[in-house]
TIRO-2110 file (N, C-alpha, C; in Angstrom, 1 decimal):
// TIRO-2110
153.2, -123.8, -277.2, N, 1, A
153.0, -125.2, -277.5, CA, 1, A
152.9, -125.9, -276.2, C, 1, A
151.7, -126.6, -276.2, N, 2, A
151.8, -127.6, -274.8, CA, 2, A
152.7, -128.8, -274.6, C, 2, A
152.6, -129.3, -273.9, N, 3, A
153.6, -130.6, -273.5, CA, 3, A
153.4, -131.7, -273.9, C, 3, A
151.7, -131.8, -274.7, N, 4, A
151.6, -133.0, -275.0, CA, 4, A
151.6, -132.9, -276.7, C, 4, A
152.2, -131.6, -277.1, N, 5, A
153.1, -131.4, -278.1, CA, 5, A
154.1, -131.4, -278.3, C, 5, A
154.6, -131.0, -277.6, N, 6, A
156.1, -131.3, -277.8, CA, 6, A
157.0, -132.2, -278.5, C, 6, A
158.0, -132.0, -278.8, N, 7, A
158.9, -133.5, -279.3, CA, 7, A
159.6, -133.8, -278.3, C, 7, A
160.1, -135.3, -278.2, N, 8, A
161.1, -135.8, -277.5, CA, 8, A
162.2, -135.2, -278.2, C, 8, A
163.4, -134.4, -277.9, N, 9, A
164.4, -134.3, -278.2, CA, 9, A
165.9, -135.0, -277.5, C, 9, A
166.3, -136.0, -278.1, N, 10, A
167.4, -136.1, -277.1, CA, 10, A
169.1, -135.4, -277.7, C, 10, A
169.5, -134.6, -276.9, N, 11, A
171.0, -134.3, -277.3, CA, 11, A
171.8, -135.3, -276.8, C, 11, A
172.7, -135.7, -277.8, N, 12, A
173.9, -136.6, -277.5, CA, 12, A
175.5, -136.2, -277.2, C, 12, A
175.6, -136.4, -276.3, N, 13, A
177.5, -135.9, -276.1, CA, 13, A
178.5, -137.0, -276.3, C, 13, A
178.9, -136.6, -277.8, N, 14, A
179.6, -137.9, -278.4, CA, 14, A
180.7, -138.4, -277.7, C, 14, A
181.4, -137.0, -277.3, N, 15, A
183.0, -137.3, -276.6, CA, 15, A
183.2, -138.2, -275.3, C, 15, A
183.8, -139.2, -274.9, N, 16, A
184.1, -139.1, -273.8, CA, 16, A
185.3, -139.8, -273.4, C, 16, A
186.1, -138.6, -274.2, N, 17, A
187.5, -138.3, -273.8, CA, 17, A
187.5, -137.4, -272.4, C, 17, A
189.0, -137.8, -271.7, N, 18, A
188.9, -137.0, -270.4, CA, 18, A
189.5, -135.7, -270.6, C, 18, A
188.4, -134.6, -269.7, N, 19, A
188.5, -133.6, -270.0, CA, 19, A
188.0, -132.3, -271.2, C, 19, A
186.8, -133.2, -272.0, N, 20, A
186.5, -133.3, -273.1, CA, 20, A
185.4, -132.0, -272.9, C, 20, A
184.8, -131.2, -273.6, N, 21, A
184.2, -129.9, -273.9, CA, 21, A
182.9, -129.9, -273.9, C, 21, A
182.3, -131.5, -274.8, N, 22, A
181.1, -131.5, -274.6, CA, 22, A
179.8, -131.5, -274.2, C, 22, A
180.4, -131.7, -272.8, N, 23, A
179.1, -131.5, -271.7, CA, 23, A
178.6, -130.0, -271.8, C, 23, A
179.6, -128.6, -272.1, N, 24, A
179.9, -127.7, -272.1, CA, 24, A
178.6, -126.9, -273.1, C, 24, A
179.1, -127.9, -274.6, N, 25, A
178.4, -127.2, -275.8, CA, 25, A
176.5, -128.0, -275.5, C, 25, A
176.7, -129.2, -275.0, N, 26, A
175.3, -129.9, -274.9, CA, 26, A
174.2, -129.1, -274.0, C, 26, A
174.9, -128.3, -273.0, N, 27, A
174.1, -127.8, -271.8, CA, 27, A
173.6, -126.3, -272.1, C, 27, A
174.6, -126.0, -273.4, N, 28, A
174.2, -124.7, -274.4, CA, 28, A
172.6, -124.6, -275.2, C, 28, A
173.1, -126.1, -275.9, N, 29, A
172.3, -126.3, -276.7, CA, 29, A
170.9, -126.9, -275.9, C, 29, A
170.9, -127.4, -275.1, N, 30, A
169.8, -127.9, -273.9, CA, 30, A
169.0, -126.6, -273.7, C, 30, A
169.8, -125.0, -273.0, N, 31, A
169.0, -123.9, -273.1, CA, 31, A
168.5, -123.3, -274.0, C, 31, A
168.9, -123.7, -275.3, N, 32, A
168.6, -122.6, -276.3, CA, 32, A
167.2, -123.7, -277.2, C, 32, A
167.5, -125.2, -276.7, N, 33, A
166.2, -125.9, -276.9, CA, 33, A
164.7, -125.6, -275.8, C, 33, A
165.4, -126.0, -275.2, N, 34, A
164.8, -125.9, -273.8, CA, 34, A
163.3, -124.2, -273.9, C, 34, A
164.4, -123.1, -274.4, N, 35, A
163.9, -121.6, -274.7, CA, 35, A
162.7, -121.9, -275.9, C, 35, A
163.4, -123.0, -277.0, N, 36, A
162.7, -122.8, -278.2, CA, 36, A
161.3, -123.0, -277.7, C, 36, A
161.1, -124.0, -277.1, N, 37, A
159.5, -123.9, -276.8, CA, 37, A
158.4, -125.2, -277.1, C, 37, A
159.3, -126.4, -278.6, N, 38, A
159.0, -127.3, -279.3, CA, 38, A
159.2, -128.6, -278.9, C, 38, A
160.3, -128.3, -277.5, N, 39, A
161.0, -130.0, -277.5, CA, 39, A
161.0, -129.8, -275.9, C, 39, A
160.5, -131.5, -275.4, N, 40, A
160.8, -131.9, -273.9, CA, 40, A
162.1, -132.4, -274.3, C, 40, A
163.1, -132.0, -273.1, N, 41, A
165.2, -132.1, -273.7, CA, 41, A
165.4, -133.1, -272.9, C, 41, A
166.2, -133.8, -273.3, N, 42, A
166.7, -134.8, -272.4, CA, 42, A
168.5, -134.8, -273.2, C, 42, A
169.7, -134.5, -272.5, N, 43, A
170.4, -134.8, -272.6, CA, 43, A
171.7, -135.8, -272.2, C, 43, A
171.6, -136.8, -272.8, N, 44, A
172.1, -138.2, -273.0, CA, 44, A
173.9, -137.9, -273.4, C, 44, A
174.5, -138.8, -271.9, N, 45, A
175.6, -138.7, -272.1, CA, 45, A
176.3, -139.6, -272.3, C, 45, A
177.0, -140.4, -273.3, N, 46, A
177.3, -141.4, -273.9, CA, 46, A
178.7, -142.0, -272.6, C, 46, A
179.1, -140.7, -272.2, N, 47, A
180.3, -141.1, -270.9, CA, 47, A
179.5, -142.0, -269.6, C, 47, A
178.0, -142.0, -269.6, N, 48, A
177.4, -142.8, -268.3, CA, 48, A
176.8, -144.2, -268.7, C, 48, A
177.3, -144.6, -270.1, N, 49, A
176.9, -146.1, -270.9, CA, 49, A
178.1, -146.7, -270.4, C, 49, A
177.9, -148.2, -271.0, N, 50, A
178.3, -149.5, -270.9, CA, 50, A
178.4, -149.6, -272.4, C, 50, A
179.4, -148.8, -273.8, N, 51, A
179.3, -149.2, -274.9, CA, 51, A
180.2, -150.2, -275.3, C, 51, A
180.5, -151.0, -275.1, N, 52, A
181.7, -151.9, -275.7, CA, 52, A
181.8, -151.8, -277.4, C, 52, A
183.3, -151.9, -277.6, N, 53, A
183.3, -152.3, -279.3, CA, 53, A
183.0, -153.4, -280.1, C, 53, A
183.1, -154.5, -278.8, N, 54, A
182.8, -155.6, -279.7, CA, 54, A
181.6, -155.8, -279.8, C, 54, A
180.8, -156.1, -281.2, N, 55, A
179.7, -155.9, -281.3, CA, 55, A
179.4, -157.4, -281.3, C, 55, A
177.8, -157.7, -281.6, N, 56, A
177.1, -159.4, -281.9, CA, 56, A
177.2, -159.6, -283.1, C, 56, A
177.2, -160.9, -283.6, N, 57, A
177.4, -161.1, -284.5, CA, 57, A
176.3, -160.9, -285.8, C, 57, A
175.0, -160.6, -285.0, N, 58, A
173.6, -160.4, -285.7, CA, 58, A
173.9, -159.0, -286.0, C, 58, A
172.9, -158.2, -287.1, N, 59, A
172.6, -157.0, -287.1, CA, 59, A
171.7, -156.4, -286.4, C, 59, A
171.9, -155.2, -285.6, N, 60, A
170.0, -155.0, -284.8, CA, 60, A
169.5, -154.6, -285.7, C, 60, A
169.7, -154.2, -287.4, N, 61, A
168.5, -154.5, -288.3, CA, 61, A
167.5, -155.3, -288.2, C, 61, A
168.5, -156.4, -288.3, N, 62, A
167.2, -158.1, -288.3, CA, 62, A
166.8, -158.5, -287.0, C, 62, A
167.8, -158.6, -286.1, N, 63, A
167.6, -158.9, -284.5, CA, 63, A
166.4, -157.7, -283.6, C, 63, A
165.9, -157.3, -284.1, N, 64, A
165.1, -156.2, -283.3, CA, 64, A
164.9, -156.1, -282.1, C, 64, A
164.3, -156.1, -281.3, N, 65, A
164.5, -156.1, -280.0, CA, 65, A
165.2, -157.4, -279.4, C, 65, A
164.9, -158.2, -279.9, N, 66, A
165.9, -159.5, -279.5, CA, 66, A
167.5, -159.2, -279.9, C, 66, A
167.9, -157.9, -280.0, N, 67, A
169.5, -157.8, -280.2, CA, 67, A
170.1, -157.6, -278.6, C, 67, A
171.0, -158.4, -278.2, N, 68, A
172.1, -158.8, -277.3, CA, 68, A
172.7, -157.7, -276.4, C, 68, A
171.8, -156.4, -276.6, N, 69, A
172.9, -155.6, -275.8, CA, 69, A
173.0, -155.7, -274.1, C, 69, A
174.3, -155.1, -274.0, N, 70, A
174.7, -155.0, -272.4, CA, 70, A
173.6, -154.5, -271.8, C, 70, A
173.5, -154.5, -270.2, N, 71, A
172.4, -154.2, -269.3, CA, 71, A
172.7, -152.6, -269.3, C, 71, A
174.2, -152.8, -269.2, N, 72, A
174.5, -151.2, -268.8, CA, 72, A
173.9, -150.3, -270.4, C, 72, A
173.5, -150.5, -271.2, N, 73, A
172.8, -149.8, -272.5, CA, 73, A
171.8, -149.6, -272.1, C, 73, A
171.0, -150.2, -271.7, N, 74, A
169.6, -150.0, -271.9, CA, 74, A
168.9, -148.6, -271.3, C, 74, A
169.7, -147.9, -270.6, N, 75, A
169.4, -146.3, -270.2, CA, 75, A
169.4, -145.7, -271.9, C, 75, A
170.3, -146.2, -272.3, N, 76, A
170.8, -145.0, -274.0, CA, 76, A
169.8, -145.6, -275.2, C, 76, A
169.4, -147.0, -274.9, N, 77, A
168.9, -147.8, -275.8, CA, 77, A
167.3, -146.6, -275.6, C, 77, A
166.6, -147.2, -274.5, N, 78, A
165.7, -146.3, -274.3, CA, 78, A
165.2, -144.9, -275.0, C, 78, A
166.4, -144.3, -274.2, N, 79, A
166.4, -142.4, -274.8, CA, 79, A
166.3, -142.6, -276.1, C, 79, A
166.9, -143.2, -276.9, N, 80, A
166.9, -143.0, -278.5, CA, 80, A
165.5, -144.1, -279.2, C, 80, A
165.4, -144.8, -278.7, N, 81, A
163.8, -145.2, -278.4, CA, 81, A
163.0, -144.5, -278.4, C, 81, A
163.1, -143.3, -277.4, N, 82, A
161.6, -142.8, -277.5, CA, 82, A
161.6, -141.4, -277.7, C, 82, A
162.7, -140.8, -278.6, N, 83, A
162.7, -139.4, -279.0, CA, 83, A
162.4, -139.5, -280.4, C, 83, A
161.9, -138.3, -280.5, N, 84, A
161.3, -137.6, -281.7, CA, 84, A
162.6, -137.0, -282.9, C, 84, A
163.3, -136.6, -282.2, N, 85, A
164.4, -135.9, -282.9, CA, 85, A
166.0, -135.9, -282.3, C, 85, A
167.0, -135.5, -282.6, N, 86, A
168.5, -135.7, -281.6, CA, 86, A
169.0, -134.6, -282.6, C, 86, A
169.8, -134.0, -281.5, N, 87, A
171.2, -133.0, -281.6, CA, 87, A
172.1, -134.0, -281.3, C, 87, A
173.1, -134.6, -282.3, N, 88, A
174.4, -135.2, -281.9, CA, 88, A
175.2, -133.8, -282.0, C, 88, A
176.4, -133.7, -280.3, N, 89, A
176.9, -133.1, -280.1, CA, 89, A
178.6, -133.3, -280.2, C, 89, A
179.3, -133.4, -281.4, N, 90, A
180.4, -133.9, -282.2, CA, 90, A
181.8, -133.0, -281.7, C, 90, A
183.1, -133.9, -281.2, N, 91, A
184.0, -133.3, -281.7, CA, 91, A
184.8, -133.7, -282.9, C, 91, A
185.5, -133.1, -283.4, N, 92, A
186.4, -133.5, -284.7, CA, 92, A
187.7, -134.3, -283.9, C, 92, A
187.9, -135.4, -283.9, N, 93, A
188.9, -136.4, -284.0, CA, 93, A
189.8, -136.9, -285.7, C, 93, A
190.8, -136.4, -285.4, N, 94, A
191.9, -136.7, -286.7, CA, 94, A
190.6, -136.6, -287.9, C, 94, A
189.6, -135.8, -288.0, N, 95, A
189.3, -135.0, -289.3, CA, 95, A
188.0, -136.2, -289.1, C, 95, A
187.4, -136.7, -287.9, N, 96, A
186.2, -137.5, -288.3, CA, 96, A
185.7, -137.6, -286.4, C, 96, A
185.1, -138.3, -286.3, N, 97, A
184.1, -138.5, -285.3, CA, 97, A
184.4, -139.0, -284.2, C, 97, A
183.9, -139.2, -282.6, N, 98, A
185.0, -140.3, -281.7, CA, 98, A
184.3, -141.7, -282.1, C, 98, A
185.1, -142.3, -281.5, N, 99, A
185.0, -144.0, -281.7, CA, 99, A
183.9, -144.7, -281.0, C, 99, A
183.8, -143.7, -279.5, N, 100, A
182.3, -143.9, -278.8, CA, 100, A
181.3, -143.5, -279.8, C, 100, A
180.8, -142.7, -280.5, N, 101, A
179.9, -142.2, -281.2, CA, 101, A
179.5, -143.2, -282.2, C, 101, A
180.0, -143.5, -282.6, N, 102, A
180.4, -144.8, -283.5, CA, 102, A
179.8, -146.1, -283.4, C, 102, A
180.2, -146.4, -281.9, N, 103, A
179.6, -147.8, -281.5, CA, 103, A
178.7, -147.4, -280.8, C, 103, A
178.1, -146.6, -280.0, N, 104, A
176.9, -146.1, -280.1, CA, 104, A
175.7, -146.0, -281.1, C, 104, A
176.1, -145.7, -282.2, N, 105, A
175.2, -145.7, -283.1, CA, 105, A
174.9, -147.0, -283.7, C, 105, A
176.4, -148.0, -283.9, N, 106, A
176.7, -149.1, -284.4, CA, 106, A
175.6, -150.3, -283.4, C, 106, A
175.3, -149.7, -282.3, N, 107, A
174.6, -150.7, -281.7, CA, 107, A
173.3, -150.6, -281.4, C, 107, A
172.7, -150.0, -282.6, N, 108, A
171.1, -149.5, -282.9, CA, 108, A
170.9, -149.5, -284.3, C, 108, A
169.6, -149.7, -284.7, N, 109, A
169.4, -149.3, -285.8, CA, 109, A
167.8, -148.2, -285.9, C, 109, A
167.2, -149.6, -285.2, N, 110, A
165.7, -148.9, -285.6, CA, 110, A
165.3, -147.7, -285.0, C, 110, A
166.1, -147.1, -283.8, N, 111, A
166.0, -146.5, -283.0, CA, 111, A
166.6, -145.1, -283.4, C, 111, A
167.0, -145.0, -285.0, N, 112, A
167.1, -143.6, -285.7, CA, 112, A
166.5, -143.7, -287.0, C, 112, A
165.7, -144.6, -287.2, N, 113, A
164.8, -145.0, -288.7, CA, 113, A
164.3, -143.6, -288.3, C, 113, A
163.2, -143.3, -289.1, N, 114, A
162.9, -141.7, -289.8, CA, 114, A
162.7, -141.2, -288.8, C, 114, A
163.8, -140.5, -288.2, N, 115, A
163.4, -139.5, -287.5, CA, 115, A
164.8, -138.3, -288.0, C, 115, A
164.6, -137.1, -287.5, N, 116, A
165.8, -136.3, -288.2, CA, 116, A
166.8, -135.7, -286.9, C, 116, A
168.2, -135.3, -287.4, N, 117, A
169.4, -135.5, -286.6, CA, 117, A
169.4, -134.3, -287.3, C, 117, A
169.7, -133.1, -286.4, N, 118, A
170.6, -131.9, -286.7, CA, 118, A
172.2, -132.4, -285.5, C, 118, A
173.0, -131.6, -286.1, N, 119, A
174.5, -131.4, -285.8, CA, 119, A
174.9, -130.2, -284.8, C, 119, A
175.7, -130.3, -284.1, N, 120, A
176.4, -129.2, -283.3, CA, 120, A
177.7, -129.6, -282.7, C, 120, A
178.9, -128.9, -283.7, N, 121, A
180.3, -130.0, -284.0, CA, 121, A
181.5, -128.2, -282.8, C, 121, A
182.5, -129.0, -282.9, N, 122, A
183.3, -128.2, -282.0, CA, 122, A
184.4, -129.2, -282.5, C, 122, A
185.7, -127.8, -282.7, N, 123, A
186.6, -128.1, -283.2, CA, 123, A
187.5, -127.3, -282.9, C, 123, A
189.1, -127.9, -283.9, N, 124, A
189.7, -126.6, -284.4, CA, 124, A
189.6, -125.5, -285.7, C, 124, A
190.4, -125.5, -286.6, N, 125, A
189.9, -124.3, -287.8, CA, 125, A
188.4, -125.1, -288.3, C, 125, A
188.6, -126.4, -288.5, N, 126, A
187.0, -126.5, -289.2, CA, 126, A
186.2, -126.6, -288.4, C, 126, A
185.9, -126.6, -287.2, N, 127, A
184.8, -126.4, -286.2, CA, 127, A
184.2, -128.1, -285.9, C, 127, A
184.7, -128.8, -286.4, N, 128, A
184.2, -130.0, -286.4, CA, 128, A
183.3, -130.4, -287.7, C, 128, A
183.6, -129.7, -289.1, N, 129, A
182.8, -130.2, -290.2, CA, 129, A
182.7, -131.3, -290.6, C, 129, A
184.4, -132.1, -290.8, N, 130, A
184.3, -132.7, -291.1, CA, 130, A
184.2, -134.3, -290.6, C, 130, A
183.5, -134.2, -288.8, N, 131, A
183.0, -135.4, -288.4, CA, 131, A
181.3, -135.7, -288.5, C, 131, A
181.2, -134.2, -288.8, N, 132, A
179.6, -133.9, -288.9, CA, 132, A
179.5, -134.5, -290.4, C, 132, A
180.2, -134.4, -291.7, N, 133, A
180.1, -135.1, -293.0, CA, 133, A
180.0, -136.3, -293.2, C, 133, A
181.1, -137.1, -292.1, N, 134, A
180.8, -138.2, -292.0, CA, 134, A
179.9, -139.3, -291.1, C, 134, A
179.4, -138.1, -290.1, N, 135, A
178.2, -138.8, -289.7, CA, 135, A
176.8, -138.9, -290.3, C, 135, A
176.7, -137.9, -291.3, N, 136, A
175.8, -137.4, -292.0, CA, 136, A
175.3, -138.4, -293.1, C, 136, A
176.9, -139.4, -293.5, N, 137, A
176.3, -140.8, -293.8, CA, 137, A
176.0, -141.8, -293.3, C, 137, A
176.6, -142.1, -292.6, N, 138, A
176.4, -142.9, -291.2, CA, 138, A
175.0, -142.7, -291.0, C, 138, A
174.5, -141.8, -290.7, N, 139, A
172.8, -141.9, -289.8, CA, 139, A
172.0, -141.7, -291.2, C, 139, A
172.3, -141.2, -292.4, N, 140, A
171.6, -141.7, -293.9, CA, 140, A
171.2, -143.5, -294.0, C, 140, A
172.3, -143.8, -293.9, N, 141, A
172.6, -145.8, -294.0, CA, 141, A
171.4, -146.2, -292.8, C, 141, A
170.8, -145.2, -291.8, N, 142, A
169.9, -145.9, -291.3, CA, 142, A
169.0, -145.3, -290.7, C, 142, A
168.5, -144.6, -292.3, N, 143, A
167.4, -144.2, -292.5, CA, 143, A
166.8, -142.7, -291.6, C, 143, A
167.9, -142.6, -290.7, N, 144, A
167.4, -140.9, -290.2, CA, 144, A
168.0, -139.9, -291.5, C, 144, A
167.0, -138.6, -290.9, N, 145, A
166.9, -137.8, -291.6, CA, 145, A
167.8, -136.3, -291.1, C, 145, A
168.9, -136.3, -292.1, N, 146, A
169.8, -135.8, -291.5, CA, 146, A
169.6, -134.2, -291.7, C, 146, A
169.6, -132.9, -290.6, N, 147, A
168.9, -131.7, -291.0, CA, 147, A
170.2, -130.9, -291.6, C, 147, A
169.7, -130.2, -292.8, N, 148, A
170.5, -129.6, -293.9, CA, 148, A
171.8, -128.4, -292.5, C, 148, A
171.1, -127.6, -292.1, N, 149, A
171.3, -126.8, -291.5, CA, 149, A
172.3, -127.2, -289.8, C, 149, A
173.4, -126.8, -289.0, N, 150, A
174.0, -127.2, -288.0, CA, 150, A
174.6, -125.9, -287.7, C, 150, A
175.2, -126.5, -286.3, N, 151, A
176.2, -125.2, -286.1, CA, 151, A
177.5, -126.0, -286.0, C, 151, A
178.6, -124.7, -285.6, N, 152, A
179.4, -125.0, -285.7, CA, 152, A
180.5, -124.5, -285.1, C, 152, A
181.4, -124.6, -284.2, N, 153, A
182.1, -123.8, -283.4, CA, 153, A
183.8, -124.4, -283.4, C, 153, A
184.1, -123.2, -284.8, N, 154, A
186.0, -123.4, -284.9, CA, 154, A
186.7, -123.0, -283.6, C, 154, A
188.0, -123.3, -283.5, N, 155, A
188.7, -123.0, -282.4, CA, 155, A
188.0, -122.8, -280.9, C, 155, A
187.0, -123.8, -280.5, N, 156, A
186.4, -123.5, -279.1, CA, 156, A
187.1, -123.4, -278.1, C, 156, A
188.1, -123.4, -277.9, N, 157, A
189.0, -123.2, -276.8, CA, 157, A
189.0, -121.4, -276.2, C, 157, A
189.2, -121.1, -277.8, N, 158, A
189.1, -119.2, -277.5, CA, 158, A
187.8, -118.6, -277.8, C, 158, A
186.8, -119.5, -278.4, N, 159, A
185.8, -119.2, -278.3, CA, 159, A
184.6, -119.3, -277.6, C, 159, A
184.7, -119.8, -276.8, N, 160, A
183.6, -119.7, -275.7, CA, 160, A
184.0, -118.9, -274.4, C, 160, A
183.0, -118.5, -273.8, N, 161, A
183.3, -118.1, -272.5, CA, 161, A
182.2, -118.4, -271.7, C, 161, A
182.7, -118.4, -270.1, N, 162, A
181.7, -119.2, -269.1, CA, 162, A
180.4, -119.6, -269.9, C, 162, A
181.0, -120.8, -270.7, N, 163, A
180.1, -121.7, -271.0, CA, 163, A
178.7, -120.9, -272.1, C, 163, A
179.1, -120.0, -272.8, N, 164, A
178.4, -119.2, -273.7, CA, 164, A
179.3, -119.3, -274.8, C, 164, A
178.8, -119.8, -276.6, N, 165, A
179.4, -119.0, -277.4, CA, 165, A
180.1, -117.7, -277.5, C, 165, A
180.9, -117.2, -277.9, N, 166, A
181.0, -115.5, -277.7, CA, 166, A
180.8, -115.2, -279.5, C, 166, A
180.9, -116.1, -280.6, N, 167, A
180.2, -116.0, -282.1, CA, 167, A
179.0, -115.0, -281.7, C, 167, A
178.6, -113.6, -282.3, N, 168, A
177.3, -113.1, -282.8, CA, 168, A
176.8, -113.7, -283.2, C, 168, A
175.0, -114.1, -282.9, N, 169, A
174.1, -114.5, -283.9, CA, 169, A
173.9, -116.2, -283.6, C, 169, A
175.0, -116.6, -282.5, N, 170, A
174.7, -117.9, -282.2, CA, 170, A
173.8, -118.5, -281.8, C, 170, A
172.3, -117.5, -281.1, N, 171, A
171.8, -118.1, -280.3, CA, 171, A
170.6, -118.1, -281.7, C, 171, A
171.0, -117.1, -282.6, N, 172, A
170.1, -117.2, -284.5, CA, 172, A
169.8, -118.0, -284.6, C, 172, A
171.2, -118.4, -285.1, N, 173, A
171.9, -119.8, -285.7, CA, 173, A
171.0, -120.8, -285.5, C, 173, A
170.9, -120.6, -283.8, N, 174, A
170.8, -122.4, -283.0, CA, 174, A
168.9, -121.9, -283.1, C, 174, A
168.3, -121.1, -283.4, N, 175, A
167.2, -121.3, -283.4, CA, 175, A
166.8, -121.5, -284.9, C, 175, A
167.7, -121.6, -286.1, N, 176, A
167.0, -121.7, -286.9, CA, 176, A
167.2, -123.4, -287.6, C, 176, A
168.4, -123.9, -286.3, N, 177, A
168.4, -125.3, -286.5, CA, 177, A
167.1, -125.7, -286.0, C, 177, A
166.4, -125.5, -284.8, N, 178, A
165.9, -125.9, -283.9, CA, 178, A
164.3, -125.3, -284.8, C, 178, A
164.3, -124.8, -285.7, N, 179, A
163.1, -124.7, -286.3, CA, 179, A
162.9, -125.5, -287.3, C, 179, A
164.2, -126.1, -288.1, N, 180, A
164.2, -127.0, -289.0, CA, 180, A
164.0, -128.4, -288.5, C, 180, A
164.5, -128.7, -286.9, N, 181, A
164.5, -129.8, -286.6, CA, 181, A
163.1, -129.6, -286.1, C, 181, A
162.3, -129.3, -285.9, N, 182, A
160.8, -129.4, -285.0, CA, 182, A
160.0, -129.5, -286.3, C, 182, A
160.0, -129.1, -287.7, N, 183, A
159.2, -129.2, -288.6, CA, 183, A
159.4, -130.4, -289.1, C, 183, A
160.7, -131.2, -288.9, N, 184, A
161.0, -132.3, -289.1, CA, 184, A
160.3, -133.7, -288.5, C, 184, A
160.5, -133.1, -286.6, N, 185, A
160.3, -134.1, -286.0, CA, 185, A
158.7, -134.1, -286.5, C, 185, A
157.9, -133.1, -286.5, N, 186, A
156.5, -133.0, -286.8, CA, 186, A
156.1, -133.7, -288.2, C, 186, A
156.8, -133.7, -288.8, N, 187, A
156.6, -134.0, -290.0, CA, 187, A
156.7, -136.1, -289.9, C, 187, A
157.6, -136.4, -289.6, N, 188, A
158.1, -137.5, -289.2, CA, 188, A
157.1, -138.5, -288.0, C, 188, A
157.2, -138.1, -287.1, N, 189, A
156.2, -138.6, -286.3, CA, 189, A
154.7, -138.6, -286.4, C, 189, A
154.3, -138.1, -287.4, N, 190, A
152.9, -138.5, -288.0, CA, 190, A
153.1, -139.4, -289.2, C, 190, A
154.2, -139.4, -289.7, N, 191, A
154.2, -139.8, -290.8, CA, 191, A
154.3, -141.7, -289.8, C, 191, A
155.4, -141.7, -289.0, N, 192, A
155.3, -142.9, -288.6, CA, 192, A
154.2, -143.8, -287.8, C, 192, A
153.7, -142.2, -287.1, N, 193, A
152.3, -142.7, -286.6, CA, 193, A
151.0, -143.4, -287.7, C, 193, A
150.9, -142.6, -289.0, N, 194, A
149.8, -142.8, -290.3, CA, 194, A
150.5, -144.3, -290.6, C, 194, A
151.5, -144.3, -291.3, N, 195, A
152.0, -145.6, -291.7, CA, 195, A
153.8, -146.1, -291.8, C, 195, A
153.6, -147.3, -291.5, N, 196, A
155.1, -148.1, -291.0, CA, 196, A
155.9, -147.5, -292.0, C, 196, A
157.2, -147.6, -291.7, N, 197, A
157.8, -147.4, -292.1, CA, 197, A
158.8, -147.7, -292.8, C, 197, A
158.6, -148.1, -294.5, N, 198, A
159.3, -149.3, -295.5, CA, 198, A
160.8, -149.3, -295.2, C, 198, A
161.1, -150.8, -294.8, N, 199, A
162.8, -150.7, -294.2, CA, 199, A
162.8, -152.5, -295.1, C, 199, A
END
């Protein structure tokens, strides 16, 4: 595939707790995108934003580009602007999602309208399922298209090594995410290019 096919992919590193794993599993998934062949990668680290919690009082539903955000956003605002598809890169916090991730997303809207979000969660015994569940509504409510298929990595602490899965079949796995999300983004990106998209 040439370059002027490709999709914009951006991976997101939700954590940024200190000492946090993420960058770890993002720079994984960056090669094994990167290998697939379908996506120009950009990985977006939510630890090098300006996200505050307090939000504006408008929605950036209605506010569209006239929404209020910090200067220091506009690097993150961008990236999710102009990608085709995203790997949100999740850990499990008390059985759900971090609170950066959150207001991150809380401070966009149109900038995940139809496009589709595969998962790649890290955890303890659940691997991080159950912050991937609840993000999976979260980016529904606005309008991305959330991919059936993720991965998932229980107990990462004993499970990785120098920065490699050590799971068999992970690098499968991550390719058969990475084939669901490229038919997606393909799918999606003509669709928004043919006609707007009813919001």
């Amino acid at each position: 595939m040439d370059n002027d096919n490709r999709y914009r992919l951006v991976i997101l590193v939700g954590s940024v707790r200190e000492g946090r794993f993420g960058p770890v599993v993002a720079r994984w998934v960056a090669e094994q995108a990167g290998a697939h062949g379908a996506f120009e990668v950009e990985v977006v680290d939510l630890a090098a934003y300006e996200i505050p919690l307090t939000l504006p009082a408008q929605s950036p539903k209605y506010a569209g580009g006239a929404y209020p955000r910090p200067s220091g956003m506009a690097g993150l605002t961008a990236a999710l602007a102009s990608a085709d598809a995203f790997v949100v890169v999740t850990p499990e916090y008390n059985h759900s999602y971090p609170a950066s991730l959150k207001a991150a997303v809380d401070w966009h809207f149109d900038q995940w309208t139809a496009k589709p979000v595969a998962f790649v969660s890290y955890g303890g015994a659940a691997g991080g399922r159950h912050a991937v569940l609840h993000l999976e509504n979260v980016l529904t409510e606005l309008h991305a298209v959330t991919v059936r298929d993720g991965l998932a990595f229980p107990n990462y602490f004993t499970a990785w090594q120098d920065g490699r899965p050590l799971a068999p079949g992970a690098e499968r796995y991550a390719k058969t995410v990475l084939d669901q999300l490229a038919w997606w983004a393909r799918t999606l990106r003509t669709g928004r290019e043919t006609v707007p998209y009813p919001s």
